[in-house]
C-alpha positions as CSV (number, residue, x, y, z in Angstrom):
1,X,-6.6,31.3,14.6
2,X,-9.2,29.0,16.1
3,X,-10.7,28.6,12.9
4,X,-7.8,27.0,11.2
5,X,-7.4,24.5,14.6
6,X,-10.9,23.7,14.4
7,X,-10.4,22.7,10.7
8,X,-7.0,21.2,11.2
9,X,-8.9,18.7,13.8
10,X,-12.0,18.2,11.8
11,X,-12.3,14.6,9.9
12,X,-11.6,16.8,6.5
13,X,-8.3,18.2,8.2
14,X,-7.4,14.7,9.8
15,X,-7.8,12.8,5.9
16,X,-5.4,15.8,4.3
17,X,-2.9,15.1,7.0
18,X,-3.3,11.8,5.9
19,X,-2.7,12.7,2.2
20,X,0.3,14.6,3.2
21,X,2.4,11.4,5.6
22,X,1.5,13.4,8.7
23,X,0.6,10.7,11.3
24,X,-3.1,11.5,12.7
25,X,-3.3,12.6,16.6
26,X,-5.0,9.7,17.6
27,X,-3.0,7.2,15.5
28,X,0.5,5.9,18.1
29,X,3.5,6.6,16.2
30,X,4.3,2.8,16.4
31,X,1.4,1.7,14.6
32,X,1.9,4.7,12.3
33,X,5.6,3.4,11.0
34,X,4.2,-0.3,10.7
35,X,2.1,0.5,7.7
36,X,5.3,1.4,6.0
37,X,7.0,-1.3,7.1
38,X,9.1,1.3,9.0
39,X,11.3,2.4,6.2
40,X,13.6,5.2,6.6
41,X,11.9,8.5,5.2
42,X,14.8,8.9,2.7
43,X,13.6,5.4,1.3
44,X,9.8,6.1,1.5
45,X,10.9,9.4,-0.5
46,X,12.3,6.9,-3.0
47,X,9.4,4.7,-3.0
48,X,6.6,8.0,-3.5
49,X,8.1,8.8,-6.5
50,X,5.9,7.9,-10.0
51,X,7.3,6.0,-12.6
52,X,4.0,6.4,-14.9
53,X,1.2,8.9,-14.2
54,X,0.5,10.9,-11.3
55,X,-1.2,11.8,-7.9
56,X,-4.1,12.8,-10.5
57,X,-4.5,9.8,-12.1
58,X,-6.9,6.7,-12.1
59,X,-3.8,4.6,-12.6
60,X,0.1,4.9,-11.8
61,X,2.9,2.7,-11.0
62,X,5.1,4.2,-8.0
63,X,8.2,2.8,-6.2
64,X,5.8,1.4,-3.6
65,X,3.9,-0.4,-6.6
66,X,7.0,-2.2,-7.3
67,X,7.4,-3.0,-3.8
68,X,4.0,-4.6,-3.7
69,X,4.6,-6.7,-7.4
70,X,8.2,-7.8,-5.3
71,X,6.5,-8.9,-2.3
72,X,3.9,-11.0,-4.6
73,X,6.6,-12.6,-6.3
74,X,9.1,-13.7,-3.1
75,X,5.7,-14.9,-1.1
76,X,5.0,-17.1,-4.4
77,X,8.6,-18.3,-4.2
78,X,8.6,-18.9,-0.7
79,X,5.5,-20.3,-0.4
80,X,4.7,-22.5,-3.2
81,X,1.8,-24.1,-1.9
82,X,-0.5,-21.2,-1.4
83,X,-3.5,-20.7,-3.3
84,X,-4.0,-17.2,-5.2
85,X,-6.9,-16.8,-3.0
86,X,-5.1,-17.4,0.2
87,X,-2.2,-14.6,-1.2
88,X,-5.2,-12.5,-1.7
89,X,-6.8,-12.5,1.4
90,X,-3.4,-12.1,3.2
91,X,-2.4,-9.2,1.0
92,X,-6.0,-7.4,1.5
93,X,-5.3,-7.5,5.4
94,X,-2.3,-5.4,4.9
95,X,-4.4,-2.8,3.1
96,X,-7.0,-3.2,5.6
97,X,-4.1,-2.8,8.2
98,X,-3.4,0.4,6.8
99,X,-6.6,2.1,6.5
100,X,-7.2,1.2,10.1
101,X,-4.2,2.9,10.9
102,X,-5.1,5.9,9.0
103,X,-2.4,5.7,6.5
104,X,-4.8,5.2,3.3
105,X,-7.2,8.0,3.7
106,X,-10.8,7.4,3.2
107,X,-10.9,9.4,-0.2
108,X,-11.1,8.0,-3.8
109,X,-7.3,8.5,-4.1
110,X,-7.1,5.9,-1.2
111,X,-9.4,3.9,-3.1
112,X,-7.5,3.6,-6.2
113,X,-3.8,3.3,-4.2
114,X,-5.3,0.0,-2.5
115,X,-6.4,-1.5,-5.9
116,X,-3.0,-0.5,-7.5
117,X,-1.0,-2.3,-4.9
118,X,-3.5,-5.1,-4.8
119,X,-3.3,-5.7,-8.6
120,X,0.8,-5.5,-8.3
121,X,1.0,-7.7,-5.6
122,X,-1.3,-10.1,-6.8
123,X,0.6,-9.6,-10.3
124,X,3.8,-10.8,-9.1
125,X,2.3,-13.6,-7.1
126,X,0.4,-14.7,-10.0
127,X,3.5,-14.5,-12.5
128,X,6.2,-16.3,-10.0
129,X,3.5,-18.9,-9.4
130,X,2.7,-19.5,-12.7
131,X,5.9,-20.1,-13.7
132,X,7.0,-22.5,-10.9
133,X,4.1,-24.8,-11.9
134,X,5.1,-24.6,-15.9
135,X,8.6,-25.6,-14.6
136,X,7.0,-28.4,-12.6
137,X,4.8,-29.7,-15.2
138,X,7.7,-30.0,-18.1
């Protein structure tokens, strides 16, 4: 039995609690919810689901993919003055937010799920944006 603790409180054990939603031991609860924005679990059920490809694929569009290509395209609204760079950089401190919080696990899976949202977000930035400024110009 002290095997499986020992494992379970390893760094390999810690990143598959990770992979699973359990929040890490060391990790506060508070800071745990804020990387998912603290959603209700039925709505983060919602948002895990796939809409193309899988947890074994390179690339995939979830409900939390659309979330990030939303959150692009209301920042763009909202903020029409910001550069693409400056909705990059703020978007790639919310994934740096979560992999300090242990939320995106240090594997390649985390690697691709941080480019993912980072392409849909900047996506939906890019497109509102765009389109304001074609607008603007006619």
């Amino acid at each position: 039995m002290t095997d499986v603790k020992f494992f379970l409180e390893s760094p390999l054990g810690q990143v598959l609690k990770v992979m699973e939603g359990e929040r890490p031991e060391d990790v506060p609860k508070f800071l745990w919810r804020s990387g998912d924005a603290f959603l209700p679990e039925k709505v983060k059920k919602v948002l895990d689901a796939y809409l193309m490809g899988s947890d074994n694929s390179l690339a995939y569009i979830n409900g939390w993919s659309l979330v990030h290509f939303g959150t692009g395209a209301v920042l763009a609204k909202l903020f029409p003055e910001w550069s693409v760079l400056k909705a990059f950089i703020l978007h790639c401190f919310w994934e740096i937010w979560q992999i300090a919080i242990k939320m995106t696990p240090p594997t390649q899976r985390g690697v691709i799920d941080t480019l993912v949202d980072t392409l849909m977000f900047m996506l939906g930035f890019v497109l509102v944006k765009g389109s304001r400024e074609k607008i603007k110009n006619k």
